[in-house]
C-alpha positions as CSV (number, residue, x, y, z in Angstrom):
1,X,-50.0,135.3,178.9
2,X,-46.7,134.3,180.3
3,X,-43.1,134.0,178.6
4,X,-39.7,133.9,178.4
5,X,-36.9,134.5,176.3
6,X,-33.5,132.0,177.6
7,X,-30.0,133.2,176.7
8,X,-28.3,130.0,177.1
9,X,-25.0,129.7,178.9
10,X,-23.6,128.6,175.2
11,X,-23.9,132.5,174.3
12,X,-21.3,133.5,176.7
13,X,-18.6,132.2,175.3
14,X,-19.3,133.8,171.3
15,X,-17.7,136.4,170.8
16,X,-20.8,138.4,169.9
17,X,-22.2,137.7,173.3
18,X,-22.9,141.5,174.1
19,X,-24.6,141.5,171.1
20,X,-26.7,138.3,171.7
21,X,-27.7,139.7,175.0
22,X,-28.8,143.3,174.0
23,X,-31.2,141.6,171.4
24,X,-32.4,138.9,174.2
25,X,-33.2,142.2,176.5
26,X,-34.6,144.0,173.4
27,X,-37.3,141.1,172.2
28,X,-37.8,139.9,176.5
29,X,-38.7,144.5,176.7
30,X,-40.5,144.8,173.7
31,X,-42.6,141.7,174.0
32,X,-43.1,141.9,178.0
33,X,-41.5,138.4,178.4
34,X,-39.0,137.5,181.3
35,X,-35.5,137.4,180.5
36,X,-33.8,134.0,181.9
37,X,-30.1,133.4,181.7
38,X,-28.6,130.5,182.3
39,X,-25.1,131.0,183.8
40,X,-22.2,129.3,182.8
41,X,-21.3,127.3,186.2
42,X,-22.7,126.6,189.5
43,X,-21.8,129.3,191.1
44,X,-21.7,132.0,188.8
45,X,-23.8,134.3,190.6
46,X,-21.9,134.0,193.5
47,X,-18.6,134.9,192.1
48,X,-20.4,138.1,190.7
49,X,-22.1,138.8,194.1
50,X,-18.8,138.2,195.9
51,X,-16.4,140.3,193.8
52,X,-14.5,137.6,192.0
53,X,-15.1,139.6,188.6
54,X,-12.2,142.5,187.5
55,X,-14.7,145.5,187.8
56,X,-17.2,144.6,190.7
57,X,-16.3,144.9,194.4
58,X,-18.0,142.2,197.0
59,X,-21.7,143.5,196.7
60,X,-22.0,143.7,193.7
61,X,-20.5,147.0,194.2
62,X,-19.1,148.9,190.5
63,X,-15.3,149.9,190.9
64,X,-15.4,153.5,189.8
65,X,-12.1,155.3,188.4
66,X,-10.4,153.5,186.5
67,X,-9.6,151.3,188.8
68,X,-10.6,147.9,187.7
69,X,-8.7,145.0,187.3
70,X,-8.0,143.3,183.7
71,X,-10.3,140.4,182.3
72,X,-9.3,137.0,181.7
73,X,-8.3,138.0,178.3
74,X,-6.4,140.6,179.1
75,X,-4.5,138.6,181.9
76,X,-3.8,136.4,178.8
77,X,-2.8,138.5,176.0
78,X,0.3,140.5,177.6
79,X,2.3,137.9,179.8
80,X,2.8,139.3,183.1
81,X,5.7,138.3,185.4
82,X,3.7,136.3,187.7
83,X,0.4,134.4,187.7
84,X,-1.8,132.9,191.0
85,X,-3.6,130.3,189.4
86,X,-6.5,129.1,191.8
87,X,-8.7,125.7,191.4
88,X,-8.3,125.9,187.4
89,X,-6.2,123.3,185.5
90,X,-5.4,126.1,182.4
91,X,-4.8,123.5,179.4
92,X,-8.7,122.5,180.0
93,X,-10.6,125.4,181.7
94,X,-9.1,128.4,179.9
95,X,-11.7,129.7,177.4
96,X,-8.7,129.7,175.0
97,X,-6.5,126.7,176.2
98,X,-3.5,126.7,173.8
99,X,-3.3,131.0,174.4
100,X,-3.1,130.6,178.4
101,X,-0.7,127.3,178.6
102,X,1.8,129.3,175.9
103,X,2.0,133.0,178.2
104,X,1.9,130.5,181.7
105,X,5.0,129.5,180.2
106,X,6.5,132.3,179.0
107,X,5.6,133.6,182.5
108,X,8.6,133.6,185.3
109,X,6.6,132.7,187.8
110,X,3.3,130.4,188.4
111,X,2.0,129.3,192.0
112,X,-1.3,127.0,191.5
113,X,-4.0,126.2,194.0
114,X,-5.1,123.4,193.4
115,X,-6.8,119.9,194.5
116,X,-5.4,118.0,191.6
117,X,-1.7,118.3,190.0
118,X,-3.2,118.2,186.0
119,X,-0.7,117.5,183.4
120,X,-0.9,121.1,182.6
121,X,-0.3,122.1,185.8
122,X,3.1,120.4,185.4
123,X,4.0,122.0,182.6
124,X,3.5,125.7,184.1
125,X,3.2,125.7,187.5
126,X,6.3,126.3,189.8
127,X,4.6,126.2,192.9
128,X,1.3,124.1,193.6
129,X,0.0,123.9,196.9
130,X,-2.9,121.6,197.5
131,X,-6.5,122.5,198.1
132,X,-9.2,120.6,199.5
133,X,-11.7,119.7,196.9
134,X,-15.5,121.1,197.3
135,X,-16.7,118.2,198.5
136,X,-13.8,118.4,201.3
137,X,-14.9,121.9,203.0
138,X,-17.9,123.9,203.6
139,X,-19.0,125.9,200.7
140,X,-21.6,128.4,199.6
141,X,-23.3,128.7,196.3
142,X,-25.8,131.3,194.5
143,X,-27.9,129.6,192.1
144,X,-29.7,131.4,189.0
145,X,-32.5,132.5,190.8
146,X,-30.4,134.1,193.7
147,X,-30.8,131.5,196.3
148,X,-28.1,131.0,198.7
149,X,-27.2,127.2,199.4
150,X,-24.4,126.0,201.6
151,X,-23.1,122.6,202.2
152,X,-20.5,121.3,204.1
153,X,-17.4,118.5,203.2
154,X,-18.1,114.9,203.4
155,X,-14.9,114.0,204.5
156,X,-11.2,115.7,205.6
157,X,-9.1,116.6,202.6
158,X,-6.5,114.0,202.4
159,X,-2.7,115.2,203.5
160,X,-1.5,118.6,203.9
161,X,-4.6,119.8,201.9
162,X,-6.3,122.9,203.1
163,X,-9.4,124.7,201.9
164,X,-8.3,127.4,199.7
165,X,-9.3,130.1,201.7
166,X,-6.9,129.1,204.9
167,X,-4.2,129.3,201.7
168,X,-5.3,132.6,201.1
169,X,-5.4,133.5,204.8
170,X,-1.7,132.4,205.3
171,X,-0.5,133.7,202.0
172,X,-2.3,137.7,202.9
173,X,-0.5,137.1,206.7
174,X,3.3,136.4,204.6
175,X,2.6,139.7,201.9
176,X,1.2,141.9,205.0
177,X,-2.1,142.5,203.0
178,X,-5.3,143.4,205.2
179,X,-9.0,141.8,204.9
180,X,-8.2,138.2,205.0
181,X,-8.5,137.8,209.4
182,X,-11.3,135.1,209.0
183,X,-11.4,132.3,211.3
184,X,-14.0,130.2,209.5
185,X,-15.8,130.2,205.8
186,X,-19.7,130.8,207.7
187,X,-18.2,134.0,209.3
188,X,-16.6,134.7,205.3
189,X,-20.6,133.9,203.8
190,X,-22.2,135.8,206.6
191,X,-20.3,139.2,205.4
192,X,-20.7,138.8,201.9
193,X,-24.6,138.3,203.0
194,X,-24.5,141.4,204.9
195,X,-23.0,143.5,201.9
196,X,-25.7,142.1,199.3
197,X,-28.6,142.1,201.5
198,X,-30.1,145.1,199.2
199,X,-29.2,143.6,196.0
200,X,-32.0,143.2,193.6
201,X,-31.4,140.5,190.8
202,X,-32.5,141.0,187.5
203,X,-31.4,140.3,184.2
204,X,-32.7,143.1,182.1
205,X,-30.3,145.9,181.6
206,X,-30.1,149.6,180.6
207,X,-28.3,150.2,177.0
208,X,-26.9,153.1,176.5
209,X,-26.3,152.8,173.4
210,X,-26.7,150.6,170.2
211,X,-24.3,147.5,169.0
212,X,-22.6,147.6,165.9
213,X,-24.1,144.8,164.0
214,X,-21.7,143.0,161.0
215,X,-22.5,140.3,158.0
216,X,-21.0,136.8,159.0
217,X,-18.3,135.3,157.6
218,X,-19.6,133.4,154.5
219,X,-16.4,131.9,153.3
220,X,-14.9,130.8,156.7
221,X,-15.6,127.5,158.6
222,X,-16.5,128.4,162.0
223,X,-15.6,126.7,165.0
224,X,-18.6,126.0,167.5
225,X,-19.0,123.9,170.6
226,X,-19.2,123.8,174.3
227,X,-17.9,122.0,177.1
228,X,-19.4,118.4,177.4
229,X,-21.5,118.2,180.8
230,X,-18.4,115.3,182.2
231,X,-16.0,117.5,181.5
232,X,-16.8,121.0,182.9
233,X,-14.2,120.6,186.4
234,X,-11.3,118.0,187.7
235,X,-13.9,115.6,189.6
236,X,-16.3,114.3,187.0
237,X,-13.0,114.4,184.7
238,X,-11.4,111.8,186.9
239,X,-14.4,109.6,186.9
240,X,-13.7,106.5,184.4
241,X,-17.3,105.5,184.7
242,X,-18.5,108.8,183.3
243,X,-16.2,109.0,180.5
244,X,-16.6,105.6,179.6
245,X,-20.3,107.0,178.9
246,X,-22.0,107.9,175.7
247,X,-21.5,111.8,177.0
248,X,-18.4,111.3,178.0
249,X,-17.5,110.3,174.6
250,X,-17.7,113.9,172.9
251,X,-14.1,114.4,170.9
252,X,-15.3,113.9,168.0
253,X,-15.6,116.8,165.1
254,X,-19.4,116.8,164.3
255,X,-20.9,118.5,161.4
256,X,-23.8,118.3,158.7
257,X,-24.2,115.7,155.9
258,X,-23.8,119.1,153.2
259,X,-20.4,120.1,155.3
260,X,-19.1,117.0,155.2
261,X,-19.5,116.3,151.6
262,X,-17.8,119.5,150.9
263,X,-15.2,118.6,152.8
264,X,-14.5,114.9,151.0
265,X,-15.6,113.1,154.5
266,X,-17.5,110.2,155.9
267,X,-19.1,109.1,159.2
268,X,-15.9,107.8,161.1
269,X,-13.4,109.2,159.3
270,X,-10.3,110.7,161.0
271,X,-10.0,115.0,160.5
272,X,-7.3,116.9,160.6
273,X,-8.9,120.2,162.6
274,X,-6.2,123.5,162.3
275,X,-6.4,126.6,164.5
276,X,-4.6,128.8,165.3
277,X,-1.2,127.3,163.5
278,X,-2.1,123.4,166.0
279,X,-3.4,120.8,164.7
280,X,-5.3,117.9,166.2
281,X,-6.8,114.8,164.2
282,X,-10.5,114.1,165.3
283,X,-12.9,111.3,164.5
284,X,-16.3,112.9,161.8
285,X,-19.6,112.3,163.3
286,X,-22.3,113.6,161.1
287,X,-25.2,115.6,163.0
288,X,-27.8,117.8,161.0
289,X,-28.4,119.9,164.0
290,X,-24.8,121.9,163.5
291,X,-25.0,124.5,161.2
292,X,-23.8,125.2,157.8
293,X,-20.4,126.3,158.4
294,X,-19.8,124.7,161.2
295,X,-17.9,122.1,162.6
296,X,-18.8,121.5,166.2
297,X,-15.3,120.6,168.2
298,X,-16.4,121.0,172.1
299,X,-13.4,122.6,174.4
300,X,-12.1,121.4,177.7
301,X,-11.0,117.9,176.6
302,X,-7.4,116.7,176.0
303,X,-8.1,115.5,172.9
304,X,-8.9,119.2,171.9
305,X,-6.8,121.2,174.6
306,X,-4.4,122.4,171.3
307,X,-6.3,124.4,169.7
308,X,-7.6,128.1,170.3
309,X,-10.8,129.8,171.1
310,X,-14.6,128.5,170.7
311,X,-15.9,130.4,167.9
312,X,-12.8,130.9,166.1
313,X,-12.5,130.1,162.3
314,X,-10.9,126.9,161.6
315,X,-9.8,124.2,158.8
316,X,-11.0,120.9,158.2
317,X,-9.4,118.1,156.1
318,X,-9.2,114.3,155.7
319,X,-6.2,113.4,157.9
């Protein structure tokens, strides 16, 4: 009597992903099921709810007129003069790693946020001024089900640290810019509450219109993966204990028995994985559960920062 049709966070990085969605709302409609998403971070809904998206206002609110803002990708593909880089170390977190630390570069001018100073920062930041880490200030999180949860730091940030919205306080006073007068993050939460307080969620949506729907790429390999659960932000990255453990362990190129005999390679044996004109040398596992024409190589790991978008094609050979 009761069901439910997941679209798993996985989905959002394909590049079919409006695709995948309108057939999850089509079957969740057509059978009467709920439709559950699983968002890709903790605070996901929040960041949606507060703005932090190129064509929503804090509310929730649609930017009318042209007037949105450009997309990660788009932030990306052209190299701009300047980039603000806030809380993201780019050779890890970047949905295509090797894309965003190649135009950071090319870039003439980078000032980071950050609580850590990442290797890639290094490389493309010119500025980085510190940040307290989340466990350092009070925060506020929307969870998948639309429930507000705050929680306060456990200790000071260490130094000249500050939490990043005194950064962005000071930095709006130096440029002149208005809306940034707060005096404390509760009074910041309590006026985003204010402007959602009619907000409905819900994940089904309206299509207007049809998807284009196209065969798959038979004769390609295909990269898949995902971000391993100890790798997916700067603190559980710095934890030696979690890395040293079994899912900490995840650069590895994994793939079915059938792909792997195609390809001339054994359990343990070092691959050679190209994309995008890099190359990085992997350790085979073999693993049934990844498709035929796959090779799973997850993202956000050093050992895999090189190479290009989730999703992409690739090539496989015995280093």
């Amino acid at each position: 009597e009761r069901a439910a049709v997941f679209l798993g966070n996985l989905s959002v990085q394909h590049p079919d992903y409006s695709r995948l969605q309108f057939l999850a709302n089509a079957l969740a409609r057509s059978t009467g099921a709920t439709l559950a998403m699983l968002p890709e971070r903790a605070n996901t809904a929040g960041a949606w709810l507060a703005g932090a998206v190129p064509h929503r206002e804090a509310g929730g609110v649609a930017i009318q007129g042209g007037n949105a803002g450009m997309d990660a990708g788009q932030l990306l593909d052209a190299p701009l003069q300047s980039y603000l880089l806030v809380g993201i170390e780019p050779e890890l977190d970047a949905a295509n790693p090797a894309l965003a630390m190649k135009t950071l570069q090319a870039s003439s001018g980078v000032v980071a946020i950050s609580a850590y100073l990442s290797e890639g920062l290094k490389q493309v930041a010119d500025v980085v001024l510190p940040a307290a880490a989340f466990t350092e200030t009070f925060g506020t999180y929307v969870n998948a089900t639309g429930n507000w949860q705050s929680s306060r730091g456990v200790t000071n940030p260490p130094g000249d640290a500050r939490p990043a919205w005194k950064i962005f306080r000071v930095l709006a006073s130096e440029l002149e810019l208005e809306g940034f007068e707060y005096n404390s993050p509760e009074e910041i939460t309590r006026e985003l509450q204010s402007r959602c307080g009619g907000i409905q969620l819900g994940n089904l949506t309206e299509f207007t219109s049809v998807p284009g729907f196209a065969a798959a790429r038979d004769a390609q390999l295909l990269r898949a993966g995902e971000t391993p659960i100890y790798a997916t932000d700067p603190v559980v990255r710095r934890s030696q204990p979690l890395q040293k453990s079994m899912d900490g362990k995840q650069a590895m190129a994994s793939m079915a028995a059938s792909v792997a005999r195609e390809l001339s390679l054994s359990e343990g044996d070092n691959a050679s994985v190209r994309q995008n004109g890099s190359v990085v040398t992997l350790p085979v596992r073999i693993d049934d559960n990844v498709p035929d024409g796959c090779v799973w190589v997850p993202t956000g790991l050093p050992e895999t920062a090189a190479l290009g978008e989730l999703f992409g094609t690739i090539e496989v050979s015995k280093a």
